[in-house]
C-alpha positions, 0 to 999 in steps of 0.5 A: 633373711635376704630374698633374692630378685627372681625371673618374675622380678626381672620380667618387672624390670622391663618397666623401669625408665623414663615413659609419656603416654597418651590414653583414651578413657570413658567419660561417661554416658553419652559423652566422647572419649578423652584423651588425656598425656602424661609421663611416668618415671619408674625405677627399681627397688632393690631389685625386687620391686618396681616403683612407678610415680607419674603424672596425667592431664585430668578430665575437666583440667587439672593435673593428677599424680600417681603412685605404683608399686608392683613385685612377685611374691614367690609363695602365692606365685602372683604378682602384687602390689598398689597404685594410688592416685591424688584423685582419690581416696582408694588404696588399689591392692593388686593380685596378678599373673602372667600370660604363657607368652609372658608379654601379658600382665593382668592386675585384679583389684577391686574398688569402688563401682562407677555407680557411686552408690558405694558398692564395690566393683572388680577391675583388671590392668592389664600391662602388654609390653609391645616391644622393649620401648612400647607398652600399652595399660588397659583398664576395665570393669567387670559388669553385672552380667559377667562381662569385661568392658574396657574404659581406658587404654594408654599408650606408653613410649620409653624416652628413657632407660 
């Protein structure tokens, strides 16, 4: 049986091409925010999937790579997919959905909290796309007190389709 790309495929496809970004993230307690650069390649697979590897300046140096993969699964109506990344060991599963004004994708995951205790938090990426040329990730955690709070933000400019 061959699937068949569908408009929530297409709406992925705005992601593919060559992006830099900048982002702003927490460090931590009592510590000011860091802003960090880095560039991703995304490209279709098959018309189905959007696959997005890319590259980041780290906290403290370094460089960290990453790994997306995002598409839509029509009998559960959501956005899915992973991301990993080289600065750790946890595999993020992706369960999402669009906005009405379809320009807001929020990506639910869970993964490890932020205490580090072992417990186990849930998170949101949430993808705007701006304009054809702009996007913007946000990241944030839900808190013990049922409220959002955002801990990264990147800023995503096309230099390539």
């Amino acid at each position: 049986m061959m699937a068949q790309p569908q408009k929530e495929h297409e709406w992925l496809h705005q992601l593919v091409g060559e992006w830099t970004f900048e982002s702003e993230a927490d460090m931590g307690p009592d510590k000011p925010r860091g802003k960090l650069k880095g560039s991703e390649r995304v490209r279709s697979l098959g018309g189905m999937w959007v696959m997005g590897e890319g590259q980041g300046e780290m906290p403290g140096g370094g460089t960290g790579h990453m790994m997306i993969t995002l598409g839509f699964d029509p009998k559960r109506n959501r956005y899915v997919g992973t991301w990993v990344g080289s600065m750790m060991n946890h595999l993020w599963i992706y369960d999402g959905e669009l906005d009405a004004k379809k320009r807001v994708l929020t990506l639910n995951a869970e993964g490890p909290s932020f205490s580090g205790d072992g417990a186990t938090s849930k998170y949101q990426d949430i993808i705007e796309i701006v304009s054809p040329d702009q996007r913007v990730l946000r990241s944030q955690v839900l808190g013990a007190d049922g409220k959002w709070t955002q801990f990264m933000e990147a800023h995503y400019r096309r230099v390539a389709r």
